[in-house]
C-alpha positions, 0 to 999 in steps of 0.5 A, spaced: 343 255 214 337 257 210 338 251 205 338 246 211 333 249 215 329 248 209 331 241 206 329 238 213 321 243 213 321 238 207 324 232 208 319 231 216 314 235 212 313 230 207 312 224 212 306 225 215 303 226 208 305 218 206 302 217 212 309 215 215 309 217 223 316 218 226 315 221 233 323 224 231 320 227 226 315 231 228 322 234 232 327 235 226 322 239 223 320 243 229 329 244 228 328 246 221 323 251 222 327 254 228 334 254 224 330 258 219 327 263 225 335 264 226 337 265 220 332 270 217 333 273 224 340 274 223 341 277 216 340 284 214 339 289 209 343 294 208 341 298 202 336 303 201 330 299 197 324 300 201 321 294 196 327 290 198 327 292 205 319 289 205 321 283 203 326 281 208 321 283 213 316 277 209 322 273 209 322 273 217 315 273 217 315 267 213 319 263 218 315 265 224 309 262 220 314 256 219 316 256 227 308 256 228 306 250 223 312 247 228 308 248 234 301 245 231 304 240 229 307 237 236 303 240 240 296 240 237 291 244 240 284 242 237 287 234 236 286 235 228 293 234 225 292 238 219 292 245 222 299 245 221 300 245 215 295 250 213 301 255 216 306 250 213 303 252 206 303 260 208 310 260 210 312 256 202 308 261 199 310 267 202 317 265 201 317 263 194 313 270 193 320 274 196 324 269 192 321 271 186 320 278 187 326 278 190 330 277 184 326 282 179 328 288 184 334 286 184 336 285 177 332 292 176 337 295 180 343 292 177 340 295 171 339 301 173 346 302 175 350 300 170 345 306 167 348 310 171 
């Protein structure tokens, strides 16, 4: 679900980029970005790895910024078109952060079972 959620972020992300202005598109994005809310909502974390217990919570933190962006987007306040992506871009870096780390601190805690 995330994995959809994120290639519709980025495949309406990128039009108004191009200067291509689909009214939909604006939608569809704002769908990815709540698709992502359900999801990082809805997993859990049942270990005891307070590192990993943070990155979760950044991961839902991350799609918030994302539903946020989304709001920006269809529903500008200031008339700039550009204050969503400011969202948009600390949402992508949040969650590439969480990826990363993620997979470090989970390949540690492999290694340190097979240890045990």
């Amino acid at each position: 679900m995330l994995s959809l959620a994120m290639l519709l972020l980025v495949g309406t992300a990128v039009l108004p980029l191009l200067n291509v202005y689909w009214e939909p598109a604006k939608w569809i994005y704002a769908f990815g970005a709540v698709l992502a809310l359900a999801e990082r909502l809805t997993e859990r974390y049942q270990g005891s790895n307070l590192r990993i217990r943070r990155l979760y919570m950044m991961g839902k933190i991350s799609a918030l910024l994302y539903c946020i962006s989304a709001y920006l987007l269809i529903f500008s306040p200031t008339g700039k078109t550009t204050d969503w992506l400011a969202f948009l871009m600390a949402g992508a870096v949040m969650q590439t952060y969480c990826m990363l780390v993620y997979d470090h601190v989970a390949k540690k805690e492999q290694q340190g079972k097979k240890q045990k």
